[in-house]
N, CA, C and O atoms as CSV, one atom per row, in Angstrom:
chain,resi,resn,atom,element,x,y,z
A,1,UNK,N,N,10.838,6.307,-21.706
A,1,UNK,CA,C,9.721,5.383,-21.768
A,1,UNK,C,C,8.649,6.018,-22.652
A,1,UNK,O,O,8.016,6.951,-22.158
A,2,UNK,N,N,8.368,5.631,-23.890
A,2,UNK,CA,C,7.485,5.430,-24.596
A,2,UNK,C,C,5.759,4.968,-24.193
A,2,UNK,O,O,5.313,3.826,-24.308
A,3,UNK,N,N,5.091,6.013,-23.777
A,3,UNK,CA,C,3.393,5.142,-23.423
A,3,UNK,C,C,2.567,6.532,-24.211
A,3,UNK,O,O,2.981,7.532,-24.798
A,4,UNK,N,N,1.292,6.032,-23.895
A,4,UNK,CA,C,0.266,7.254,-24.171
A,4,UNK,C,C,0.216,8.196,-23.750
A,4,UNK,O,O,0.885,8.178,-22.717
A,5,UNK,N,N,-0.303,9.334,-23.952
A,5,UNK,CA,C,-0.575,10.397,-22.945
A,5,UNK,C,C,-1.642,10.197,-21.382
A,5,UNK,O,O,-1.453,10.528,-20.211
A,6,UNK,N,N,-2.641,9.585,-22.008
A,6,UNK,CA,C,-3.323,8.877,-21.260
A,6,UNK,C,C,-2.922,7.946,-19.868
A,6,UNK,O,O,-3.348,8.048,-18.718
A,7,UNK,N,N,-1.923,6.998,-20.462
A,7,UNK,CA,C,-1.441,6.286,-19.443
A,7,UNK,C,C,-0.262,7.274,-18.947
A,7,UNK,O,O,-0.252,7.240,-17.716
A,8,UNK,N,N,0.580,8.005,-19.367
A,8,UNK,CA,C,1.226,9.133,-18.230
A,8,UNK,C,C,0.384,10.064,-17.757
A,8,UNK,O,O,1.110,10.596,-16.916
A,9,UNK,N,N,-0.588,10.604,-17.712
A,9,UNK,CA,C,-1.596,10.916,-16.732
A,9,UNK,C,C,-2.179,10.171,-15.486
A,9,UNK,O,O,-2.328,10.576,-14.333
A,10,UNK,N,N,-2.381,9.320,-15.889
A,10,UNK,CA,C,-2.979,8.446,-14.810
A,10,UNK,C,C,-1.120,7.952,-13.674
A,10,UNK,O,O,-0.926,8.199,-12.483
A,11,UNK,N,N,-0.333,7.387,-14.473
A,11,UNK,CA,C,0.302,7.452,-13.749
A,11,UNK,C,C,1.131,9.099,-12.421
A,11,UNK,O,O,1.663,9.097,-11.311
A,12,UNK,N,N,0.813,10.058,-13.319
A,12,UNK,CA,C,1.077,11.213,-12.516
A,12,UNK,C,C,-0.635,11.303,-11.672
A,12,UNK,O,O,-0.608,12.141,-10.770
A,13,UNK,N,N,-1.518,10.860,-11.771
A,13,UNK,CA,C,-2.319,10.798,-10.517
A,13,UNK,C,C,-2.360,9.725,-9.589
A,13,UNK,O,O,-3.000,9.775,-8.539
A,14,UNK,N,N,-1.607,8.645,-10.005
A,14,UNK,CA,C,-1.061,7.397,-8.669
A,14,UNK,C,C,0.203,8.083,-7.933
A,14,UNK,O,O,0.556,7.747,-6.802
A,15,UNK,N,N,0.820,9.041,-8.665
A,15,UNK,CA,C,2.027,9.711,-7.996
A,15,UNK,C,C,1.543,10.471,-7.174
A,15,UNK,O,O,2.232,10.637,-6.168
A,16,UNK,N,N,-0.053,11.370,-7.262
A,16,UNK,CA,C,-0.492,12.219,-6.397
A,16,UNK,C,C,-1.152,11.650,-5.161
A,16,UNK,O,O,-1.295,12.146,-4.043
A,17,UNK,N,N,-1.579,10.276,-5.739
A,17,UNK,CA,C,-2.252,10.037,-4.661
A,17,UNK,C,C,-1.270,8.744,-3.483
A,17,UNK,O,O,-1.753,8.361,-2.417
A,18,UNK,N,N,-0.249,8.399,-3.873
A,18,UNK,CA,C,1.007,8.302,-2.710
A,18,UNK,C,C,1.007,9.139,-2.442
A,18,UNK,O,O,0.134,9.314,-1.592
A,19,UNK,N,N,1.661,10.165,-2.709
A,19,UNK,CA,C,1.994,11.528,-2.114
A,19,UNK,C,C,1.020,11.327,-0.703
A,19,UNK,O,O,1.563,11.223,0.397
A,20,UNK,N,N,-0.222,11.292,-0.831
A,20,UNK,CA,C,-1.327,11.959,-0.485
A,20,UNK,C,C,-1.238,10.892,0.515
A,20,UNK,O,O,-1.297,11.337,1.661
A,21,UNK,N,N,-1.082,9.287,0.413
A,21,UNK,CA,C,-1.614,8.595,1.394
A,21,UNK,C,C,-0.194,8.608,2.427
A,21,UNK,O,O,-0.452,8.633,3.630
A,22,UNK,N,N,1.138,8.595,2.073
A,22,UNK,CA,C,2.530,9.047,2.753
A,22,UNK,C,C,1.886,10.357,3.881
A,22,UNK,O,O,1.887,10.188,5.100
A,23,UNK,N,N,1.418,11.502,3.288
A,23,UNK,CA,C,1.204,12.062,3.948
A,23,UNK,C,C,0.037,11.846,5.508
A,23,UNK,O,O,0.315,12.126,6.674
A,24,UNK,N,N,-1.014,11.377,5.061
A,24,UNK,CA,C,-2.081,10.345,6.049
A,24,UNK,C,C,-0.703,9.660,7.107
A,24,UNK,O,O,-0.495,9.986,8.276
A,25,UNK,N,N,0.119,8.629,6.272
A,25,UNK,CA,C,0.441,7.617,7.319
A,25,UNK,C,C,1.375,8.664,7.913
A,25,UNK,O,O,1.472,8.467,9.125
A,26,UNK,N,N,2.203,9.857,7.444
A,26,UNK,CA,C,2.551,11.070,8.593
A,26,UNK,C,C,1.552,11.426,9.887
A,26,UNK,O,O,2.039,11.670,10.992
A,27,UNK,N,N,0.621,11.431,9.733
A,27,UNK,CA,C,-0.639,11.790,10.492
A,27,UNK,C,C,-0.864,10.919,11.751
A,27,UNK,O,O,-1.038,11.393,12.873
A,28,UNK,N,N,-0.843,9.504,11.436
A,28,UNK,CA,C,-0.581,8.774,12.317
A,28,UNK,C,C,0.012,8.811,13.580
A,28,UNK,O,O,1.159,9.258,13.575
A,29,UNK,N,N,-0.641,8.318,15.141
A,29,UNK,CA,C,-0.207,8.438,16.385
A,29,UNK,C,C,1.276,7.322,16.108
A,29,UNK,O,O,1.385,6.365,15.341
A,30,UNK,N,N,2.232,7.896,17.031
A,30,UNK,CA,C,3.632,7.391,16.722
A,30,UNK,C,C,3.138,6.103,17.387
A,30,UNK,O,O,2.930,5.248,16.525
A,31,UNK,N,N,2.939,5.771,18.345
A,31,UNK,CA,C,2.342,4.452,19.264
A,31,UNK,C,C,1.208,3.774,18.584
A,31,UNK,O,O,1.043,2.554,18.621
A,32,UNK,N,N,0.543,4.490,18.050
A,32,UNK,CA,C,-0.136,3.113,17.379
A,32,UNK,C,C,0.202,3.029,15.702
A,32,UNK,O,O,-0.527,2.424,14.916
A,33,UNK,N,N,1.111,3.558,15.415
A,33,UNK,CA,C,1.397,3.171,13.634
A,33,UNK,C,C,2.605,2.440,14.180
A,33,UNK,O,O,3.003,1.987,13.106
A,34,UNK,N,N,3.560,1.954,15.158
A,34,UNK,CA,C,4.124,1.284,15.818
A,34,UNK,C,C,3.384,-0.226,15.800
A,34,UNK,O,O,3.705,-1.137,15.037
A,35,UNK,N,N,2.110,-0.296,17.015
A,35,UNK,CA,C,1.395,-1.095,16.779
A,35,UNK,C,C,0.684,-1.552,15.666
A,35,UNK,O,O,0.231,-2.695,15.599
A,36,UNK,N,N,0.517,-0.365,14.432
A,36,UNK,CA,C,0.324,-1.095,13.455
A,36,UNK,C,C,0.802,-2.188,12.598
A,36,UNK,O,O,0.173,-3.133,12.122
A,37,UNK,N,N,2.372,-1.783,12.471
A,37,UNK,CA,C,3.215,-2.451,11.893
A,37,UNK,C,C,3.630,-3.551,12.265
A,37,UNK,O,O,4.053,-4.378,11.457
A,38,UNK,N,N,3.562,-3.876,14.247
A,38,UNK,CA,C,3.721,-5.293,14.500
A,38,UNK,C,C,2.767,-6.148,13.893
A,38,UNK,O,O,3.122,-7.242,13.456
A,39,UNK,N,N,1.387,-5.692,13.809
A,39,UNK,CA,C,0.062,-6.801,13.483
A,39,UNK,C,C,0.409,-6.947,12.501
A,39,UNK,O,O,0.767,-8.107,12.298
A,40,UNK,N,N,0.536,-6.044,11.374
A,40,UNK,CA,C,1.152,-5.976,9.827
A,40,UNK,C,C,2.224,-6.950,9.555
A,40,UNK,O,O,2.080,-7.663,8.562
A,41,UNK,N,N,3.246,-7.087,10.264
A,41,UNK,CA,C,4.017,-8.169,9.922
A,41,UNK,C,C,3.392,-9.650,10.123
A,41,UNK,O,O,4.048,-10.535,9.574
A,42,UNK,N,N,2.009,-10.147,10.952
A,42,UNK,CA,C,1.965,-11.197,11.520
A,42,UNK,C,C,0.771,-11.576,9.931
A,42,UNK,O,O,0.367,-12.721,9.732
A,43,UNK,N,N,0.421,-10.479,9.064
A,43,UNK,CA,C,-0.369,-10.998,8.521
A,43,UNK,C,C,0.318,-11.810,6.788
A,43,UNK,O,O,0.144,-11.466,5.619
A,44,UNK,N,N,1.109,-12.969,7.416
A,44,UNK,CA,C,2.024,-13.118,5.966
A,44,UNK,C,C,1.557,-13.373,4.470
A,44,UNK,O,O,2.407,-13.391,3.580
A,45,UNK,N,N,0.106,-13.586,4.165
A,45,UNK,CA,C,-0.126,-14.115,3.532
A,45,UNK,C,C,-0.585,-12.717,2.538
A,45,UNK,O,O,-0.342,-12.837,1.337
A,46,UNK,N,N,-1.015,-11.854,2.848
A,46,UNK,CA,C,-0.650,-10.487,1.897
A,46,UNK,C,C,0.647,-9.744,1.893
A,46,UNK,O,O,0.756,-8.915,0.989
A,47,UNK,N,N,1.797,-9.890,2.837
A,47,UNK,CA,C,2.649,-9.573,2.968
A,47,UNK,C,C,3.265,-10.042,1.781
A,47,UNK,O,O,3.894,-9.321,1.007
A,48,UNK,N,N,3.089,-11.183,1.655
A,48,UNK,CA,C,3.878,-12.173,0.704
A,48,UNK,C,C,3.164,-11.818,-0.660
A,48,UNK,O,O,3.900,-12.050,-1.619
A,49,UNK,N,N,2.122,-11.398,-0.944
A,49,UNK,CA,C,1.514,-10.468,-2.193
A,49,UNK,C,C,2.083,-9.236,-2.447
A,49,UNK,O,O,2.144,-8.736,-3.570
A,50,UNK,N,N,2.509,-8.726,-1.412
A,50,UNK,CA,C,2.701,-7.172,-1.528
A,50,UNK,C,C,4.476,-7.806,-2.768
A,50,UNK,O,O,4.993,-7.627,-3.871
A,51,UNK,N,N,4.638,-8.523,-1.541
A,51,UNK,CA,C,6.540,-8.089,-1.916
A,51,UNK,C,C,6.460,-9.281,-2.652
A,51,UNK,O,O,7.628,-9.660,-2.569
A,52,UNK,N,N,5.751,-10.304,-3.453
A,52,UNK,CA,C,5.791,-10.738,-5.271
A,52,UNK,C,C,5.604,-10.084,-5.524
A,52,UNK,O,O,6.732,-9.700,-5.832
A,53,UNK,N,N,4.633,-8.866,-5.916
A,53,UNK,CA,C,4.109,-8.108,-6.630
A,53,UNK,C,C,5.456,-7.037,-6.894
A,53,UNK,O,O,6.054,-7.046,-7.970
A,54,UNK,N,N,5.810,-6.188,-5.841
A,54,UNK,CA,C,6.843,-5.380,-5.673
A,54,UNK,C,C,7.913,-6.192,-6.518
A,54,UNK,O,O,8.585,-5.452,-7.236
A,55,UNK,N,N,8.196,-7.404,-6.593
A,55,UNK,CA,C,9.313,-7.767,-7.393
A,55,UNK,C,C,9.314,-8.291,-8.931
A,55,UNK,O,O,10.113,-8.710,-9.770
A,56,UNK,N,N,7.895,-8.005,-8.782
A,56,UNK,CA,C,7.816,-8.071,-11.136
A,56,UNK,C,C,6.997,-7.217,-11.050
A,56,UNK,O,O,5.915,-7.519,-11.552
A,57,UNK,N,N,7.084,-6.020,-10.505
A,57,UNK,CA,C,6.827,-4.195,-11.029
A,57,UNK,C,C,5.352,-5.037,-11.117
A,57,UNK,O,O,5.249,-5.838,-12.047
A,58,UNK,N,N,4.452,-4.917,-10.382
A,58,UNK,CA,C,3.132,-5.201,-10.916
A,58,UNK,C,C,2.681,-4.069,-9.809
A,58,UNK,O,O,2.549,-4.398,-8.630
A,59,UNK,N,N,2.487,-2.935,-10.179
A,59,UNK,CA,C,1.794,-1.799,-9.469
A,59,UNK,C,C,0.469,-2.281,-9.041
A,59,UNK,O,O,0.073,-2.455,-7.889
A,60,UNK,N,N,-0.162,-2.471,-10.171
A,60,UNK,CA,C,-1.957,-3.015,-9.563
A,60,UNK,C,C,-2.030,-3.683,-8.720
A,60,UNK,O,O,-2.629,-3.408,-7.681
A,61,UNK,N,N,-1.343,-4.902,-8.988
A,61,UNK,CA,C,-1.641,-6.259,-7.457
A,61,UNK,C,C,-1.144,-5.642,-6.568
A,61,UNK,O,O,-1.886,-5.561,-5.590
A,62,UNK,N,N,0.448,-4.830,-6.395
A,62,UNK,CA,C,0.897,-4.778,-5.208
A,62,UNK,C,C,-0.331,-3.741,-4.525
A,62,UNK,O,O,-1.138,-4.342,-3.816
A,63,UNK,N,N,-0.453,-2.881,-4.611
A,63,UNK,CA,C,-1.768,-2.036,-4.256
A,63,UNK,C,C,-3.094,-2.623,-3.573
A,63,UNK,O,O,-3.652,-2.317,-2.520
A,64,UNK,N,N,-3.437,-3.705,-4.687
A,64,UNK,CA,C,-4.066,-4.967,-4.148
A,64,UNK,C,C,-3.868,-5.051,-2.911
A,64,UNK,O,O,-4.501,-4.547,-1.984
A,65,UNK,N,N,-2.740,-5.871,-2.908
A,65,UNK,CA,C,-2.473,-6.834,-1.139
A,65,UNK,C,C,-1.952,-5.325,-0.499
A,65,UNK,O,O,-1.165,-5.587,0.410
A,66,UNK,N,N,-2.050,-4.417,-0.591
A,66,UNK,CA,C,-1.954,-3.305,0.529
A,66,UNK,C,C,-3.125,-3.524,0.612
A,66,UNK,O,O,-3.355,-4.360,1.486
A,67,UNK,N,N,-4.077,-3.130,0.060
A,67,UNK,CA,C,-5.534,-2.624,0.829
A,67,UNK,C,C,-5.797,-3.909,1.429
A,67,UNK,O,O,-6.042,-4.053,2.627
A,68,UNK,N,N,-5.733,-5.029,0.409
A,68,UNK,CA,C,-6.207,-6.209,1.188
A,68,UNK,C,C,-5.165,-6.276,3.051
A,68,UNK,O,O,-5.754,-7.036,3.820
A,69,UNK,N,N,-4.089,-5.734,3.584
A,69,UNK,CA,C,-3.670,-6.124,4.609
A,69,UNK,C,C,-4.175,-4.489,5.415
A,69,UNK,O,O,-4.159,-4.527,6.645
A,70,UNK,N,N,-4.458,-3.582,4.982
A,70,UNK,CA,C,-5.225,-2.339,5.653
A,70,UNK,C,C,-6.783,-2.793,6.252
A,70,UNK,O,O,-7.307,-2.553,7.340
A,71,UNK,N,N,-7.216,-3.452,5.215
A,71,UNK,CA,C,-8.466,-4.074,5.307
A,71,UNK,C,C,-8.607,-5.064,6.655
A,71,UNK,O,O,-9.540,-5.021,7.457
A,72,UNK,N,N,-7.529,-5.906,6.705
A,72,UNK,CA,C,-7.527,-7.069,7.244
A,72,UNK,C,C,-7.443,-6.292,8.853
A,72,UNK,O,O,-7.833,-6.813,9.898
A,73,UNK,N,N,-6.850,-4.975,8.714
A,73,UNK,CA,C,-6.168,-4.680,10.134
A,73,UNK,C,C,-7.366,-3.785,11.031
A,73,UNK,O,O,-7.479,-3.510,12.226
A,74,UNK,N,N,-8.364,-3.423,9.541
A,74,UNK,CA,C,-9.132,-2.512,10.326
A,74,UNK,C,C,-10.013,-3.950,11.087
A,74,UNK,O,O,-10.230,-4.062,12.294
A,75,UNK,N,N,-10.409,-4.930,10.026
A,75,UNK,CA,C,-10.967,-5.878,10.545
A,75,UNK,C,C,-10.769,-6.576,11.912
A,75,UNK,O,O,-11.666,-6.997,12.643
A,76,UNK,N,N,-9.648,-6.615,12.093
A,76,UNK,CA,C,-9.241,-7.391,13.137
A,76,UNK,C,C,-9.583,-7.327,14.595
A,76,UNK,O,O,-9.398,-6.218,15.095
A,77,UNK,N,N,-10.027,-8.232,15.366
A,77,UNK,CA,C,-10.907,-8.460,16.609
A,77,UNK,C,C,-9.905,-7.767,17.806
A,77,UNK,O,O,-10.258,-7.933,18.974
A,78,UNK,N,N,-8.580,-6.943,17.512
A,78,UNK,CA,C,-7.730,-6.947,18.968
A,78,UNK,C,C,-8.671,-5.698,19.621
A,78,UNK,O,O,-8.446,-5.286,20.759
């Protein structure tokens, strides 16, 4: 793959910073990243962003509807 130097930099700091957030969701209580993931499935309407996005390689949006369904979960009244 042919890009800038520029844009393979930045992509080796989105590689660092998965790394980095994989490691966080390691961190996580086993019982409630459990409970996370049930609420997570009920929220379909970023779900359904995440995984278009995931299926025409669109890194930015999919990232998008993650935070947007992290967001939604910290939000949420349970």
């Amino acid at each position: 793959m042919k890009i800038k130097i520029e844009s393979r930099m930045s992509l080796m700091k989105m590689r660092k910073l998965l790394v980095e957030f994989l490691e966080i969701c390691n961190g996580v209580n086993e019982q409630d990243f459990k409970t996370i993931v049930l609420a997570s499935q009920k929220d379909k309407k970023n779900i359904k962003g995440i995984l278009d996005n995931a299926l025409r390689g669109n890194l930015f949006m999919l990232v998008f509807f993650l935070r947007e369904l992290l967001e939604s979960l910290l939000n949420s009244s349970d």
